[in-house]
N, C-alpha and C positions, 0 to 999 in steps of 0.2 A: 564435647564438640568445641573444639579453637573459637574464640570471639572472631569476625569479620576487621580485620587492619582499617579496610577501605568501602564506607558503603555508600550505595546512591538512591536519591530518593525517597528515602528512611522505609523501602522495601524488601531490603538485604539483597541486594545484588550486587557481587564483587563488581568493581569497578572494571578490571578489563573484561566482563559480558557487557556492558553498559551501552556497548557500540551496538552489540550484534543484539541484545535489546531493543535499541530505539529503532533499528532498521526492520526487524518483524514488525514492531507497532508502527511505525509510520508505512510499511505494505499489507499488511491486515485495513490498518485507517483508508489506505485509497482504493483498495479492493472493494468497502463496503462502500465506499463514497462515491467510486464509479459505478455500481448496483443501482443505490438509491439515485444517482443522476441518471444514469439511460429510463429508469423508473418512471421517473417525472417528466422525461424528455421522450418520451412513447403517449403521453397521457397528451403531453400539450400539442403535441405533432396528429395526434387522432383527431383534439379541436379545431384544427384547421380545414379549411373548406376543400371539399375533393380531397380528405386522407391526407391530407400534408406528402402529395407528389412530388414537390417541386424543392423539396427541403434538401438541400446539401449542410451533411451532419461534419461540418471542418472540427468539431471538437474533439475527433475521434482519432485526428493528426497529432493532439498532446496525448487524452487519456491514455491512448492502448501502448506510446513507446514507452511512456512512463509508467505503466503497470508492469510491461516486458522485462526495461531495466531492474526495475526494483524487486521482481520477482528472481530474475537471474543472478542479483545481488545477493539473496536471500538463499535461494540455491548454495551458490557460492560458498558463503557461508555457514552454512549445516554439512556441507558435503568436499568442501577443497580442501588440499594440505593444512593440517591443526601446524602451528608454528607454536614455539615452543619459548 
């Protein structure tokens, strides 16, 4: 097996994956982190008086386009023209 020219992270990943690397992990990371946030935001929304009726969830105007983008990024990515 050829030694690696270019490694990153001392994980052995050639350097042009590196991109499409950190994009899975930074969309894995907000996939789970918007999990655990609606988790804890259903828990505190129950403590509120009368069932938290009155609650307008405005964080759902950042989370869900930025999990859309970065999931279609990610699509993209595994599945668009390989360039060469």
């Amino acid at each position: 097996m050829p030694p690696l020219k270019k490694v990153a992270f001392c994980i052995f990943i050639p350097m042009k994956n590196i991109k499409s690397f950190l994009l899975y992990a930074i969309t894995v990371f907000a996939i789970v982190a918007s999990i655990i946030w609606g988790y804890y935001e259903r828990q505190w929304e129950a403590s509120l008086p009368e069932g938290g009726e009155a609650v307008l969830r405005v964080d759902l105007f950042v989370i869900y386009p930025v999990l859309i983008t970065l999931i279609a990024l990610s699509l993209y990515r595994l599945f668009g023209k390989k360039r060469e």
